[in-house]
N, C-alpha and C positions, 0 to 999 in steps of 0.2 A: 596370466603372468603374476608371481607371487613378490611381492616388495618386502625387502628388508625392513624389519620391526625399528622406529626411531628411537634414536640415544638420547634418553635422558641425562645421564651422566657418559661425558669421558673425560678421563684422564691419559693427559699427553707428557709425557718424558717424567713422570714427579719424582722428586727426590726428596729425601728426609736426611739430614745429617747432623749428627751432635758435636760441639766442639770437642776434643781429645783433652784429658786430664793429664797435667804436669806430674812427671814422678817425682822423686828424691833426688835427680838431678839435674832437675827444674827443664827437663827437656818434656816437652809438649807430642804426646802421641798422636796418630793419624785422627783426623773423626772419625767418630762412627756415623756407619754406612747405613741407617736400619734401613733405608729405603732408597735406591738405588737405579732413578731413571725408570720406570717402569712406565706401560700403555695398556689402557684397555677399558672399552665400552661396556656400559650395562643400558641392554636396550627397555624399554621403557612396558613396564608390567611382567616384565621378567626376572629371574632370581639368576648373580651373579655368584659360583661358591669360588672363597680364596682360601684355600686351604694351605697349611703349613705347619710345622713345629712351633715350638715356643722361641723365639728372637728372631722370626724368620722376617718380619717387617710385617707382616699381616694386618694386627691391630693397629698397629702404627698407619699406615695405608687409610684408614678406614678414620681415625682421628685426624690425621690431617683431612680429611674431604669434610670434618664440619670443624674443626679449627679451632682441634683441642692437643694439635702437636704443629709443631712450626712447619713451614712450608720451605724448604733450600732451592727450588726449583723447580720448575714446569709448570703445567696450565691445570687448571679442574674447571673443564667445561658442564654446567650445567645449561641444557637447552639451548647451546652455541655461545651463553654468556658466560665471562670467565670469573668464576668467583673465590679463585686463588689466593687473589694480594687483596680482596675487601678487609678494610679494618671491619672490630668487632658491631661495630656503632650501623656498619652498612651492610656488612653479615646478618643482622637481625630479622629481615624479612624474610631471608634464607634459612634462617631455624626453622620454618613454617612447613617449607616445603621438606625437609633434611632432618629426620630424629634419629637417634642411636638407644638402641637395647642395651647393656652392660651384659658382662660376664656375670658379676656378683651380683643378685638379688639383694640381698642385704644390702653390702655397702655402696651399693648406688641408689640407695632408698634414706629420706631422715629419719633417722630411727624415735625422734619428740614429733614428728608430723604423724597424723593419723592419715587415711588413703583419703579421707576429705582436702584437705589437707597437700596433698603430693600429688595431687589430678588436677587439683583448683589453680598450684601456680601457674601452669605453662599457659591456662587458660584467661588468666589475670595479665601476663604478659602481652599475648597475643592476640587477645580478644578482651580490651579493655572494657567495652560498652556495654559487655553482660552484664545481668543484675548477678544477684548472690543468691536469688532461686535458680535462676537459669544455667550456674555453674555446677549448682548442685543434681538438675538436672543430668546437665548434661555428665556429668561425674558416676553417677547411675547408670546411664546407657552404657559407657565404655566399660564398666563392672560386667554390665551381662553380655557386652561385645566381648572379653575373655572368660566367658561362662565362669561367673563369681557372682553370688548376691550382691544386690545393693544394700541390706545389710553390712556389709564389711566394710564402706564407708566410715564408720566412725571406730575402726579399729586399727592399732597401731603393726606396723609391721614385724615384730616380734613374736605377735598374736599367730601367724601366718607359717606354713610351710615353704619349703624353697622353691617349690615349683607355683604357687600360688604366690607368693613375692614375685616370681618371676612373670607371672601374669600382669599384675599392676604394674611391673616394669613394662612390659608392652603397653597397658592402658595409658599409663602415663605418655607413651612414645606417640599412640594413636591422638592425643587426646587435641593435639592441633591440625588434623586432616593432615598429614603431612602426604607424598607422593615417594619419596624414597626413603626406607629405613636400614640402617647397617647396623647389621645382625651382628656384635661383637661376640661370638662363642656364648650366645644364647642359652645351651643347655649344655655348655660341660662343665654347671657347677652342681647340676641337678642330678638324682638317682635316676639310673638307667632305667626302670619301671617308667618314670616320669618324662624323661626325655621326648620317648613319643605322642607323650600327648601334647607335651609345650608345641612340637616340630608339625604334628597335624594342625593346629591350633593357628600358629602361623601364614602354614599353607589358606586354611580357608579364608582368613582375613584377608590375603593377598588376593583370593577367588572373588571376594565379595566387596571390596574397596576398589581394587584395581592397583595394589601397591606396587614397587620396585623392590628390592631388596639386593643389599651387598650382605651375602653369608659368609660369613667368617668361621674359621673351626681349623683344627687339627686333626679331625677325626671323616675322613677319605671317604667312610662307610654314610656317614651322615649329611654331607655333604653332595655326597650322588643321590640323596634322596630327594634332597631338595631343589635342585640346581639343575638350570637349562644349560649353563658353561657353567665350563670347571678352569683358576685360576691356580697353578701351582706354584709356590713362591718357598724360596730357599736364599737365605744371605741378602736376602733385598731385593733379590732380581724374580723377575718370572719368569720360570725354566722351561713351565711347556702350558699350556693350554689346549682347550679343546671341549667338547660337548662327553658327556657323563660316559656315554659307549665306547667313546675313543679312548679317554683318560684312564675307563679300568680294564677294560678290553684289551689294548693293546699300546699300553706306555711306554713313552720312545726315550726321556727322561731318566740318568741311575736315580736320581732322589725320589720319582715320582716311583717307583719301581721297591723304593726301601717302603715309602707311606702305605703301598698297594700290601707289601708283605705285613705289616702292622696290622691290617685289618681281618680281624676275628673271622674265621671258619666256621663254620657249624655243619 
């Protein structure tokens, strides 16, 4: 008899909401919704895809669970503990477990920090009793854990391609053993040639770590590649879910059925 994979992360009711802006006649518009009560588990060494347009609440979703967008509501269970309302000061251990990738290579990298540099902070943070060989060490290893020399260490990000930024963006992600990472639209800043290696690249770190992952994307096709469930999200809410065969096979959803028609033929 086969048992249900355990939840590392769930998310119960959450909501995200912005105050509404005053017009010209000082009357106060509704909040915005970006995020709208939503549920859903990501079981534990498995990749969770939330796919959606751009405003659909997606990213947003994915920065409130490390609490870098405010939280209006509901629970973020991690491993049954609810680390929702932790201020930032008791969030801290929880950065360990909980890293995020960015969209932009570039601007989620210091562009006066060298890759020595942007690997050594998180490891300065959260592993203060390293020496300054041992970080450099260790700074190394996660270069050739994103197949990059350790050469490029003392090279600045400017120096670097997008999809190779994009690597030290992961390295950086990895560089505190974390167990769950939120894939914020990973590769759609990067050229479609490169895509697939960032997305295989991913994949096997997951194989050989043991990661979780929350994938994030707008793009249906990329999304089914990597993803055990599929999260469909429009206006804040999730309209349909399901496992990757259900989702393009046969979507029961008109929005998941518009995303399905978007995705390129050959």
């Amino acid at each position: 008899m086969s048992t249900a994979p355990t939840a590392l992360l769930e998310i119960r009711d959450l909501s995200v909401h912005y105050p509404g802006r005053a017009n010209w006649f000082f009357q106060t518009a509704e909040p915005k919704r970006a995020v709208d009560g939503i549920s859903f588990t990501i079981p534990k060494g498995k990749t969770v895809g939330l796919v959606g347009e751009s405003g659909s609440g997606k990213s947003t979703t994915g920065k409130a669970i490390i609490k870098l967008a405010p939280l209006t509501s509901g629970q973020i269970l991690y491993q049954g503990t609810d680390i929702g309302r932790l201020g930032n000061a008791d969030f801290l251990p929880w950065r360990k477990k909980i890293q995020m990738i960015f969209q932009d290579p570039y601007n989620s990298l210091n562009p006066r920090s060298d890759v020595l540099g942007i690997l050594s902070e998180p490891l300065e943070i959260h592993f203060p009793g390293l020496s300054k060989s041992d970080r450099e060490q260790r700074c190394a290893e996660l270069l050739r854990d994103v197949k990059l020399p350790p050469e490029h260490l003392r090279r600045h990000p400017h120096e670097f391609s997008g999809g190779q930024r994009q690597r030290i963006g992961i390295a950086r992600a990895l560089a505190v053993q974390p167990e769950l990472i939120i894939c914020d639209e990973p590769v759609s800043a990067l050229d479609v040639s490169v895509q697939a290696e960032v997305v295989n690249l991913l994949q096997d770190l997951q194989e050989k770590l043991g990661l979780t992952y929350l994938f994030i994307a707008h793009d249906l096709a990329v999304v089914e590649h990597v993803s055990d469930h599929i999260l469909v999200m429009s206006k804040g809410k999730i309209v349909e879910q399901g496992v990757p065969s259900e989702i393009l096979g046969n979507p029961q959803h008109p929005y998941t059925k518009t995303l399905l028609a978007a995705v390129p033929r050959f």
